[in-house]
DRENGU-68598 format. One line per 10 residues: number of its first residue (from 1); for each residue x, y, z of N, C-alpha, C. Coordinates in Angstrom, 1 decimal. Example, Ala and Ser with C-alpha at 12.3 -4.5 7.8 and 13.67 -1.06 7.14 Angstrom:
BEGIN
1	13.2 -5.7 7.8 12.3 -4.5 7.8 13.2 -3.3 7.8 | 12.8 -2.2 7.1 13.7 -1.1 7.1 12.9 0.0 7.9
! end
This chain:
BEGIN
1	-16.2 51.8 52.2 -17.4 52.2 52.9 -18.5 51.1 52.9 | -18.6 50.4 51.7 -19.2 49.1 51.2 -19.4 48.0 52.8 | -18.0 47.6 52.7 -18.0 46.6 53.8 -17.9 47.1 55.5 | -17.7 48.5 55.9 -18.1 48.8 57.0 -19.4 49.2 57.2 | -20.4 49.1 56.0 -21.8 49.2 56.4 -22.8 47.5 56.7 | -21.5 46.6 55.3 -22.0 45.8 55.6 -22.1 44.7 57.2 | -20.9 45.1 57.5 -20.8 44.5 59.3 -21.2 45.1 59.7 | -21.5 46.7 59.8 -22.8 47.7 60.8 -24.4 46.3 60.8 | -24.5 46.3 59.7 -26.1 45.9 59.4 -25.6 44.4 59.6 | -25.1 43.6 59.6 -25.1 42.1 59.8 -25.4 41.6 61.0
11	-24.6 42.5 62.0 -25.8 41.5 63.3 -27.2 42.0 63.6 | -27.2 43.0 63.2 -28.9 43.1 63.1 -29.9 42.7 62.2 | -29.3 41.9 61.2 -30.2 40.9 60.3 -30.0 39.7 60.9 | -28.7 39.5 61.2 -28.8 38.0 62.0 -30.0 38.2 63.4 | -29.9 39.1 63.9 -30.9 38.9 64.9 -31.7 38.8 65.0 | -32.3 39.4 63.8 -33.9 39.7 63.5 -33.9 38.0 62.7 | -33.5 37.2 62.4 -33.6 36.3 61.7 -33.3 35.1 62.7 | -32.9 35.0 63.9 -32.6 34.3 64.8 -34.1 33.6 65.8 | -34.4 32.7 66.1 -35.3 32.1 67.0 -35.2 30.6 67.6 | -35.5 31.0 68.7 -35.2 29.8 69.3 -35.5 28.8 68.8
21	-35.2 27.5 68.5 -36.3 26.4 67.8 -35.8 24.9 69.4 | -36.9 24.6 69.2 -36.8 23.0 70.1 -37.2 22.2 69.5 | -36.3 21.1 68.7 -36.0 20.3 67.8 -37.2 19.0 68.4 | -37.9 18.9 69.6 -39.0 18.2 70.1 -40.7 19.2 69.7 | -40.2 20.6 68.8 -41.5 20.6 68.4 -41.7 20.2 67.3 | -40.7 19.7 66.5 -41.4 19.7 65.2 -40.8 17.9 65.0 | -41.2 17.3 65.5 -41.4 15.7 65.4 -41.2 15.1 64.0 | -41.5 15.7 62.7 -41.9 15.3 61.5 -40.3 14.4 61.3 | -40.5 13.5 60.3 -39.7 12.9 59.6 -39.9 12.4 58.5 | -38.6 12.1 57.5 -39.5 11.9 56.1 -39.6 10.6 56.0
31	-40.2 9.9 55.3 -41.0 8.3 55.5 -39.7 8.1 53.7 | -39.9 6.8 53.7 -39.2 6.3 52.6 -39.9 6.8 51.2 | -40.7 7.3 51.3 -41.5 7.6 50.1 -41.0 8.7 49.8 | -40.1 9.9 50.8 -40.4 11.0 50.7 -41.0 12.4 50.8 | -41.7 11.6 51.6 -43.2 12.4 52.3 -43.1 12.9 53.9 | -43.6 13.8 54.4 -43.5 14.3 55.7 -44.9 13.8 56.2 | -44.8 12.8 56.8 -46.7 12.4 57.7 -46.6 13.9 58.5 | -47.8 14.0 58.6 -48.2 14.6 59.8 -48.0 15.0 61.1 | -47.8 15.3 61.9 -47.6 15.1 63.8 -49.1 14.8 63.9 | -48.8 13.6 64.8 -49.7 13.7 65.7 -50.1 14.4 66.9
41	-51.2 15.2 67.7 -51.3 16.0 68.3 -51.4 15.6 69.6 | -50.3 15.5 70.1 -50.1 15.4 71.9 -50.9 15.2 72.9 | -51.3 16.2 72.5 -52.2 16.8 74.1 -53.4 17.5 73.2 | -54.5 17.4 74.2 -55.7 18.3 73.3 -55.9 19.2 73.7 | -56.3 20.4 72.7 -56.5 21.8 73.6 -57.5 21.7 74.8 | -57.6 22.8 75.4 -58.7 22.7 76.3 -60.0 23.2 75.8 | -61.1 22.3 76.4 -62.3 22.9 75.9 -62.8 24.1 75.7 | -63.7 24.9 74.2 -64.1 25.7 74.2 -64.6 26.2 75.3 | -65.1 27.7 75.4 -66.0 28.4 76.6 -67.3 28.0 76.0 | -68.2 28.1 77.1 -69.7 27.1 76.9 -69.8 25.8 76.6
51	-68.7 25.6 76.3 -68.7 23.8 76.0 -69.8 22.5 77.7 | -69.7 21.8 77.0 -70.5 21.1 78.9 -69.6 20.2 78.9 | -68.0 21.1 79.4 -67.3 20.4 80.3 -67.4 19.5 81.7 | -68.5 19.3 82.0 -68.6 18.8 83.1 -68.9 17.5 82.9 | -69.5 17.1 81.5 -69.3 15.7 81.2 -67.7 15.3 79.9 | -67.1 16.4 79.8 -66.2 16.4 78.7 -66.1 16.1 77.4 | -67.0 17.0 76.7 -67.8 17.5 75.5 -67.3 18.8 75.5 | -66.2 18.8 74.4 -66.1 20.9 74.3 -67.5 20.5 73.3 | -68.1 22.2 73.5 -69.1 22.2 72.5 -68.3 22.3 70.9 | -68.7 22.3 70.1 -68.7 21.7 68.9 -66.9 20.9 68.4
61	-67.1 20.3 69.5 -65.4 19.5 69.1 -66.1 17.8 69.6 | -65.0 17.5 69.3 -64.4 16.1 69.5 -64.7 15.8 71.2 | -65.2 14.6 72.0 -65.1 14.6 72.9 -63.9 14.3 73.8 | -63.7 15.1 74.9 -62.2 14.6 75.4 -62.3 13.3 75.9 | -62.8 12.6 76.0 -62.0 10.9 76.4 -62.0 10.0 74.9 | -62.1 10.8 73.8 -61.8 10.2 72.5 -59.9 10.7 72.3 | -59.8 12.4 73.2 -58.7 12.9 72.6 -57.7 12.2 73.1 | -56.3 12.5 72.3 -54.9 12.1 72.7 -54.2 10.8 71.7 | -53.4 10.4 72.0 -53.0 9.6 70.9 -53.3 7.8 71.2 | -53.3 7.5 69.5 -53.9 6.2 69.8 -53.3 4.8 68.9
71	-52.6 4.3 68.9 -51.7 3.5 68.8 -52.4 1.6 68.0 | -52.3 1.5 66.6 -53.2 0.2 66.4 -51.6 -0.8 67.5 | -50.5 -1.0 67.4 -49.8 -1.9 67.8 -49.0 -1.0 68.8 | -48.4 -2.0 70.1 -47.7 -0.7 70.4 -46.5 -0.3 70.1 | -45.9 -0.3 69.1 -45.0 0.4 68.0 -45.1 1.6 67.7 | -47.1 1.8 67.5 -46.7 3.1 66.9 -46.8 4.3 67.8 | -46.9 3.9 69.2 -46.9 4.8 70.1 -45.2 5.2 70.3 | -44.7 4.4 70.2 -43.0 4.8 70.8 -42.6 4.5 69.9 | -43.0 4.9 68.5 -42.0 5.2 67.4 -41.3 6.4 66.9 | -39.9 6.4 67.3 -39.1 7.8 67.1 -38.6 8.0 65.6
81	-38.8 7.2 64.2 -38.3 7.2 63.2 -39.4 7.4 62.1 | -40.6 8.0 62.6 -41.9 8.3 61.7 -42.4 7.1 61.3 | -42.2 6.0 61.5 -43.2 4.8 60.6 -43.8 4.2 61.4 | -44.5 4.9 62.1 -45.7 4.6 63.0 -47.0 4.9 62.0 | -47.5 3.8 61.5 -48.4 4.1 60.4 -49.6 3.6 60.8 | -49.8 3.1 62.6 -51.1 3.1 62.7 -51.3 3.8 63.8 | -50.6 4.9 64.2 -50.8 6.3 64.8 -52.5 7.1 64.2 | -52.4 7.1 65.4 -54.3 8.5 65.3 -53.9 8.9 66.3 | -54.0 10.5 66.1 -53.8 11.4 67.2 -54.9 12.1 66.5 | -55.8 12.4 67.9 -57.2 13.0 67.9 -56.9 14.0 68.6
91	-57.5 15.4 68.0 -57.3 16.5 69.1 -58.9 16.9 69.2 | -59.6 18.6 69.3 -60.7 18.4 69.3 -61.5 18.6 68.6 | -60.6 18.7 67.2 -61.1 18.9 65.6 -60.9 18.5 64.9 | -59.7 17.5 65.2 -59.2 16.6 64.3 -58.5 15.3 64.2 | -58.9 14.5 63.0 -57.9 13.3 62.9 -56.7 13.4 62.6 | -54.9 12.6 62.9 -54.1 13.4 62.4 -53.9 11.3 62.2 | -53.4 10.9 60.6 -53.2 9.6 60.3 -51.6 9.8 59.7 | -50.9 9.1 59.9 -49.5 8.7 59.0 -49.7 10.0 58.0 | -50.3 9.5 57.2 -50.7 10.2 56.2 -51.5 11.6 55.3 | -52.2 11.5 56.4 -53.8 12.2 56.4 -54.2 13.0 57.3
101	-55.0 13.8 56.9 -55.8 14.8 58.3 -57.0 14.9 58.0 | -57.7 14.8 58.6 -58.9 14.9 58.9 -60.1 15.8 59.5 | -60.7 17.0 59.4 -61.2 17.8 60.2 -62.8 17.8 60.3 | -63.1 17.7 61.9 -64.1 17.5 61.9 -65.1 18.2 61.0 | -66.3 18.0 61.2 -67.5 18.8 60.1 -68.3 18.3 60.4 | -69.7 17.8 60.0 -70.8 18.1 60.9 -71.2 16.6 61.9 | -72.0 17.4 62.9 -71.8 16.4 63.9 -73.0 15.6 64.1 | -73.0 14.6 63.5 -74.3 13.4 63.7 -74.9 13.0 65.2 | -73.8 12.7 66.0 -74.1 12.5 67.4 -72.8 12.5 68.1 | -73.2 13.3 69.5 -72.0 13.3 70.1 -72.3 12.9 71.7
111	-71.7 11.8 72.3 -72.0 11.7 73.5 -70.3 11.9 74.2 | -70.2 11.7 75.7 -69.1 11.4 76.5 -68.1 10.7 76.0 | -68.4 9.6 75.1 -67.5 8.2 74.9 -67.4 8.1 73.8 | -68.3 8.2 73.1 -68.5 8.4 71.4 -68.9 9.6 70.6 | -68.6 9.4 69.3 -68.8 10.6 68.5 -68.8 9.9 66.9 | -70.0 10.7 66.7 -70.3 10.0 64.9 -70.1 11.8 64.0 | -69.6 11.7 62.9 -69.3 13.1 62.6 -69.1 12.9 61.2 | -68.8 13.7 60.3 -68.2 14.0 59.1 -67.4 14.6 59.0 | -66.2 13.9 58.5 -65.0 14.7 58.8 -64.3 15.2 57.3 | -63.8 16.1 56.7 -62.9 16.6 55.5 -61.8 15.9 55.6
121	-61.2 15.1 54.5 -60.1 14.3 54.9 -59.0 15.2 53.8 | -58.0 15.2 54.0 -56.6 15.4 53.0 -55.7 14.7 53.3 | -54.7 14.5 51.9 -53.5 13.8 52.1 -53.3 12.9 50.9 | -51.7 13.0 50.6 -51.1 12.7 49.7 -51.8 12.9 48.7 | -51.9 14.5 48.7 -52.8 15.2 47.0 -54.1 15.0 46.8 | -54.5 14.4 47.7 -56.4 14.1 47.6 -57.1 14.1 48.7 | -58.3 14.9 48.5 -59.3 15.0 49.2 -60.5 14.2 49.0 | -60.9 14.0 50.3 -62.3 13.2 50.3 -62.9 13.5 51.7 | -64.2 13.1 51.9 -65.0 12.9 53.3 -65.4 11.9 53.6 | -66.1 11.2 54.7 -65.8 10.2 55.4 -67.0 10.7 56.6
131	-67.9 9.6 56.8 -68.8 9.7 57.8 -67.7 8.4 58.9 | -67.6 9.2 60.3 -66.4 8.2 61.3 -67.0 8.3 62.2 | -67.4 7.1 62.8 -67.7 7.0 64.4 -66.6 6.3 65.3 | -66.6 6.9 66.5 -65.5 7.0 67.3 -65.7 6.6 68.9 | -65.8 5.3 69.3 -66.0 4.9 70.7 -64.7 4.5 71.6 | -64.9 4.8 72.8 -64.0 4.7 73.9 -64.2 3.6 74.7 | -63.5 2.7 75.1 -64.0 1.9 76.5 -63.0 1.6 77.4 | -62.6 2.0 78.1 -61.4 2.1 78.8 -60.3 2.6 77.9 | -59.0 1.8 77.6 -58.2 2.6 77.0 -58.3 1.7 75.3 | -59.5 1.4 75.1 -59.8 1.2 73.6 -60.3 1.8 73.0
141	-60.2 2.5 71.7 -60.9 3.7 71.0 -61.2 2.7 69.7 | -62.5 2.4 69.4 -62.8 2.1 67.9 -63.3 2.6 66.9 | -62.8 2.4 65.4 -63.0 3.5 64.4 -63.9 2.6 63.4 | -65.1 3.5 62.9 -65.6 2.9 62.1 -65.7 3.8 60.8 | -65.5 3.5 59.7 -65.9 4.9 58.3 -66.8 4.3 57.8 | -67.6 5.5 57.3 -68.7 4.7 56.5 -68.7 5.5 55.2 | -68.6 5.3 54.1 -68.4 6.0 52.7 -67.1 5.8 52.3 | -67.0 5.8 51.1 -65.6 5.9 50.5 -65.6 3.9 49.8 | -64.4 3.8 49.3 -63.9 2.9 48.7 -63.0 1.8 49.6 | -62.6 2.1 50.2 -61.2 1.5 51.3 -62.5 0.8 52.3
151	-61.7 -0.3 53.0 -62.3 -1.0 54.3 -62.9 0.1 54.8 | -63.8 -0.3 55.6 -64.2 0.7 56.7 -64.4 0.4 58.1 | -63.8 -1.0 58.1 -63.3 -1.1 60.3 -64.5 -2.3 60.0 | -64.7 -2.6 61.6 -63.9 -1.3 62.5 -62.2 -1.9 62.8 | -62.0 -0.7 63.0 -60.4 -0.3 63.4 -60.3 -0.5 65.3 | -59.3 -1.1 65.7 -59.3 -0.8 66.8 -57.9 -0.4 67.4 | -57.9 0.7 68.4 -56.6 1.3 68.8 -56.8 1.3 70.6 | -55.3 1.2 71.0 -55.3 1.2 72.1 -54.4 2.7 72.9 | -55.0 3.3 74.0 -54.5 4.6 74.2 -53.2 4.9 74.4 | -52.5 5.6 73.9 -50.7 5.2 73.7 -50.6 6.1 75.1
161	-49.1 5.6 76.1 -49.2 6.4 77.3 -48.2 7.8 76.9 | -49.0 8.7 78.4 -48.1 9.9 77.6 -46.7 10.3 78.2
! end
C-alpha cells in the first residue's frame, strides 16, 4: 500500500517543485576566492511615477544616463567567466561592484548627467558608506568617493555596449 501511494503522490511533488529556470538569468559565477560577485544589473528599471522624466531623473533614484553597465577596460564588459572586477552596473538605486553593493541614500545633488549621493555599501562581510559622485559625458561615467580609507578616484569607466 506503502509504495502505491508513494507513486500516487510523486508526480505531484515533482511538479509542484518543478520551474522553469533560464541559465542567462542568473549570470553569477564563483571567483577563485570562492565567493559569488554580484550581477550586474542590465537594464534599468523604468522610472518611478512623478519622477521628471522628461529630463531623465526618476524621482528619488539614480539618473538614467548614469544607468546601465560600465566597464573600467573593455574586458569587463564581455567577460563571461565572472572576473570582470572593474564592472559597475548602476541601476536606479544602486551600485552593483565585483564585490559589493551599494544602495543609494541620501541625495546631495542630482542633475541629468550627474549625481552626488550617499550610498550603504556591503560586501565581503562589511559594511560601510561612502559619499559618490557620479558624471556622464558621452559614453564616460566618472566615479569619485569621498570618505572611507581606500583611494577615492576619480575612477573612470566607459559605457559597456548592450
Amino acid at each position: 500500500m506503502r509504495n502505491v501511494l508513494f507513486f500516487a503522490v510523486l508526480p505531484l511533488a515533482l511538479a509542484a517543485c518543478e520551474r522553469n529556470v533560464d541559465p542567462s538569468d542568473n549570470p553569477a559565477t564563483v571567483d577563485a576566492e570562492g565567493t559569488t560577485p554580484p550581477a550586474a544589473t542590465p537594464s534599468a528599471p523604468a522610472p518611478a511615477p512623478g519622477g521628471n522624466e522628461t529630463i531623465g531623473i526618476p524621482e528619488g533614484g539614480i539618473p538614467v544616463a548614469l544607468q546601465g553597465n560600465w566597464g573600467m577596460t573593455p574586458a569587463d564588459c564581455t567577460s563571461t567567466r565572472g572576473e570582470a572586477k572593474g564592472l559597475l552596473g548602476i541601476s536606479a538605486t544602486t551600485l552593483t561592484f565585483y564585490e559589493s553593493l551599494g544602495r543609494l541614500g541620501t541625495i546631495k545633488e542630482r542633475k541629468e548627467n550627474s549625481l552626488r549621493a550617499d550610498f550603504a555599501f556591503s560586501g565581503e562581510g562589511m559594511n560601510w558608506t561612502r559619499d559618490v559622485a557620479l558624471s556622464v559625458s558621452g559614453d564616460t561615467l566618472t566615479r569619485l568617493d569621498r570618505g572611507g580609507e581606500e583611494p577615492g578616484g576619480p575612477f573612470t569607466y566607459t559605457r559597456c555596449a548592450s
